[in-house]
Every structure is written in C-alpha cells, then in structure tokens.
C-alpha positions as CSV (number, residue, x, y, z in Angstrom):
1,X,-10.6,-4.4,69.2
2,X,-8.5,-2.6,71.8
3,X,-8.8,-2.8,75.8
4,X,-8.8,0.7,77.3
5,X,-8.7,0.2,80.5
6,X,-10.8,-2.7,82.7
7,X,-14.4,-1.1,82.4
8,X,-13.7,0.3,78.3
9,X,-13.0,-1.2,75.3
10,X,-13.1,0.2,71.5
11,X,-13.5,-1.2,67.9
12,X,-11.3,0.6,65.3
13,X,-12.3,1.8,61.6
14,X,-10.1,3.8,59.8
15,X,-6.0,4.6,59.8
16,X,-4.6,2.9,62.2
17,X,-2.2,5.1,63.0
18,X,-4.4,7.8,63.8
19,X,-6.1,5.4,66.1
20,X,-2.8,4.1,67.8
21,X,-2.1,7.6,68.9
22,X,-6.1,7.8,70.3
23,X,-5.6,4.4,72.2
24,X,-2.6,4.9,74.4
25,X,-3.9,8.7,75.0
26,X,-7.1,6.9,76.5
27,X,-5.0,4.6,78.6
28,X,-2.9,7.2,79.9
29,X,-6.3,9.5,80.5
30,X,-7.8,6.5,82.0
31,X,-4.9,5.6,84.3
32,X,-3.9,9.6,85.2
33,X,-8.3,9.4,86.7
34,X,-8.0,6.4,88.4
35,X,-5.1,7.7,89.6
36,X,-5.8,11.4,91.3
37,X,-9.8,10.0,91.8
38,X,-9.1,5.9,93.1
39,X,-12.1,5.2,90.9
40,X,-12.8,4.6,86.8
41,X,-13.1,7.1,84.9
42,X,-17.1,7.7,83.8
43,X,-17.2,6.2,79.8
44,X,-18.8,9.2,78.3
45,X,-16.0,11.7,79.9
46,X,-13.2,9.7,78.6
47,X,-15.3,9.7,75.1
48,X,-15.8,13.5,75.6
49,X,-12.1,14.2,75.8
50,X,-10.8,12.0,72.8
51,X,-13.4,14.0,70.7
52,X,-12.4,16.9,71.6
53,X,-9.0,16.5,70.9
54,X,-10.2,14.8,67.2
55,X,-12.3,18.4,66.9
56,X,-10.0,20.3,67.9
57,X,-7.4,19.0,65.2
58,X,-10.3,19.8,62.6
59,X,-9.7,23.7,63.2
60,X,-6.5,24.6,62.7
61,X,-4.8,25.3,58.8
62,X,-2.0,22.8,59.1
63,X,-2.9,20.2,61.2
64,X,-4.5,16.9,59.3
65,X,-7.8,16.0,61.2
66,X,-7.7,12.3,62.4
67,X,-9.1,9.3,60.2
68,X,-10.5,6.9,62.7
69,X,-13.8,6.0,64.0
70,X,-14.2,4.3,66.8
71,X,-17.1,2.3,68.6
72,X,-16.8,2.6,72.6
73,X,-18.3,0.1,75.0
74,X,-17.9,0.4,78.5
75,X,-19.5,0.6,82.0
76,X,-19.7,2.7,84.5
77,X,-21.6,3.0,87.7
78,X,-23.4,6.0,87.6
79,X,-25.1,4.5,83.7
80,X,-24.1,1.2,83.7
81,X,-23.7,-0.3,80.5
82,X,-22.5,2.3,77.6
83,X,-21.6,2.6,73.9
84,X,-20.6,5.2,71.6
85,X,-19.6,5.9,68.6
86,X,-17.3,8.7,67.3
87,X,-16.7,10.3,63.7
88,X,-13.3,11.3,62.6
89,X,-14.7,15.1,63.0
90,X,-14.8,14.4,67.0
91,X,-18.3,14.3,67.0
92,X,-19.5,11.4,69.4
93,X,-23.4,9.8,70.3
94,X,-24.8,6.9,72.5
95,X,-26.4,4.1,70.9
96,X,-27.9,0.8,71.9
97,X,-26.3,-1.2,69.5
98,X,-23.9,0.0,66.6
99,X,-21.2,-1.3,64.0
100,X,-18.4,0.5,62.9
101,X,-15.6,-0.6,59.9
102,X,-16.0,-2.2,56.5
103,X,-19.7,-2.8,56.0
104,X,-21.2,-1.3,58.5
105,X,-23.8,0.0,56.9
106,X,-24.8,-3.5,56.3
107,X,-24.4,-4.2,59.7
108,X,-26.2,-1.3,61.0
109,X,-29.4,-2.3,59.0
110,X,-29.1,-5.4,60.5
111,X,-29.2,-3.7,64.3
112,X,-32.0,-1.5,63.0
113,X,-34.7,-4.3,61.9
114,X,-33.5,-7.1,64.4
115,X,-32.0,-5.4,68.0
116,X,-34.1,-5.9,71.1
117,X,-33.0,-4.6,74.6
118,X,-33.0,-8.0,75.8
119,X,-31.3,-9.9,72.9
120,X,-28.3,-11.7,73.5
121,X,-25.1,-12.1,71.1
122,X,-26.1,-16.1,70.2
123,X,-29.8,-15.0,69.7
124,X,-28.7,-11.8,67.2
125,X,-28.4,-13.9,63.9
126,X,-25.6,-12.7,61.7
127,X,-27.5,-12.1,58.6
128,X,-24.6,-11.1,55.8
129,X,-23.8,-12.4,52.7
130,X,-21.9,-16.1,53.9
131,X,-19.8,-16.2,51.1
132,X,-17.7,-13.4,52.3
133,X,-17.8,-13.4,56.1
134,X,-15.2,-15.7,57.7
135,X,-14.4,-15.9,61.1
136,X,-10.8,-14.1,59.7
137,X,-13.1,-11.3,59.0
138,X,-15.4,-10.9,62.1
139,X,-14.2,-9.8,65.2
140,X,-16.3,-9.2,67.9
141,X,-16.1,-8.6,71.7
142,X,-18.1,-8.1,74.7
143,X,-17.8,-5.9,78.1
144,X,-20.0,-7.6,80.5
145,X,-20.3,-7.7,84.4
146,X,-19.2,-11.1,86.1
147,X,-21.3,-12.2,89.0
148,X,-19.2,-11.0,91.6
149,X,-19.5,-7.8,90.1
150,X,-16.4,-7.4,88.2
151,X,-16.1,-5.4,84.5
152,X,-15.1,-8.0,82.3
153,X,-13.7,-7.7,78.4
154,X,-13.6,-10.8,76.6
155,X,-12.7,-11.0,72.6
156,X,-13.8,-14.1,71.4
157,X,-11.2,-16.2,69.2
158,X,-11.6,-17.2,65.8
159,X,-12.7,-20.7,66.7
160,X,-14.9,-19.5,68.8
161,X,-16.7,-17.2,66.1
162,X,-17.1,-20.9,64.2
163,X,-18.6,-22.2,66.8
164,X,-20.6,-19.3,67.9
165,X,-22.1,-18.8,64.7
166,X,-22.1,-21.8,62.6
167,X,-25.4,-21.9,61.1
168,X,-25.0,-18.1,60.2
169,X,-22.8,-19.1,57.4
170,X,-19.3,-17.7,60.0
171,X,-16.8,-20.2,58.2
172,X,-13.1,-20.6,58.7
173,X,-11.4,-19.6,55.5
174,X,-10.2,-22.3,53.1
175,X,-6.4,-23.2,54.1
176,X,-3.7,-21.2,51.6
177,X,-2.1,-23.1,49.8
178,X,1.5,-21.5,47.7
C-alpha cells in the first residue's frame, strides 16, 4: 500500500520495481497539479496519465512493458469517492470494489457474491481459506473523508487486522523459532 498524495492511495501487484518508478512519477504528477492548479489533482486524470505512460511502453521494439497492477482509491470533488484498477498493458477501469495481488481472484469472487454499496469493512466478512491468511499476509487500507471534511488514508496495522477480523480466521502467524 503506497500514499500518493493526500486524496490517492494505491495497492501494488506485480514487480516492484516497475511499480517504484510508477509511485514517485504519481507523486511528482500529483504535486507538479497541485502546484500550477492550488487544487488535487482529479483521481481518474492522474490514473489516465500512469496508463498511458504503461501503454505507451507496450509499443515500442525495445522497451520492456511494465509488470505491475495497481488498485487506485481516491477522492475527488467533482466524483467523490473513486477506485480503479490498472493492467500492466496501461489499460485502466472503475469499480466499486476490487482486489488486486496474490489471490485475487479469490478475492474478487468474494466482492462479486457479497459487496453492497452500503457495506462497511467490519460487516464484509473475509471469507478465505483461514489456514493460510495471517494478518502478515493481509494488508488493507482505507481512504475515507473525516468529519471536518478532510481526505484521510489510514493503513491498518497488523494488530489491528487481529482484532478487526478475528472471527474470520485473520490470525497472527506462529512466532519463528531458529
């Protein structure tokens, strides 16, 4: 999970490399907006131009296309809340509710059969296989607008996935021993 700027955030799947070189371009695009426009910049242009810098790297002979996805939540004022995810290809689309990384297919099942516009993170039951998710394993973070009206990114601690989750079968990995 990487923080953008104040209003974006992103999830990571693939080389992370690639995606280092995405993140700090979206900073400095973020920042360069804020900067000539004294306002964020809208989610789905900032989206728009990282894709079309992955595309674009997808045309040329010689130049290895990027392998990173990544899962964008923001939000704006002209759409409020916001999430997309892109493909390595550049190609980008909003969704409701998405996962992205190892076993998201899994996890996009999941969305499909249980999602509701109004559900909230405790009431969307984590319904994977418990012996392999841990709280080492999970990550998850939220963009949400505080009460005085403030974009707020929060990434929730391991502990705090425990807690969160505990009859979902989120466990803290057994302590290594050498």
């Amino acid at each position: 999970m990487h923080k953008i700027d104040d209003h974006v955030a992103c999830a990571v799947a693939g080389i992370m490399s690639d995606a280092n070189i995405f993140i700090n371009t979206a900073r400095v695009q973020a920042q360069r907006y804020t900067f000539m426009y004294q306002e964020p910049m809208p989610v789905e242009q900032l989206v728009q131009f990282l894709c079309d810098t992955k595309q674009w790297y997808t045309q040329f002979g010689g130049l290895r296309p990027f392998g990173v996805s990544f899962l964008f939540a923001g939000w704006d004022k002209n759409y409020g809340f916001q999430l997309y995810m892109s493909d390595p290809s550049g190609n980008y689309g909003g969704w409701k509710a998405a996962a992205v990384g190892a076993n998201n297919q899994a996890g996009q099942s999941i969305l499909r059969q249980d999602y509701k516009d109004d559900v909230t993170s405790d009431e969307l039951a984590l319904k994977v296989d418990s012996t392999s998710l841990t709280s080492k394993k999970l990550e998850l973070a939220e963009v949400f607008l505080t009460p005085l009206g403030n974009v707020k990114y929060h990434v929730h601690s391991h502990d705090s996935l425990t807690k969160l989750w505990p009859k979902h079968g989120v466990t803290q990995p057994a302590a290594e021993t050498s």
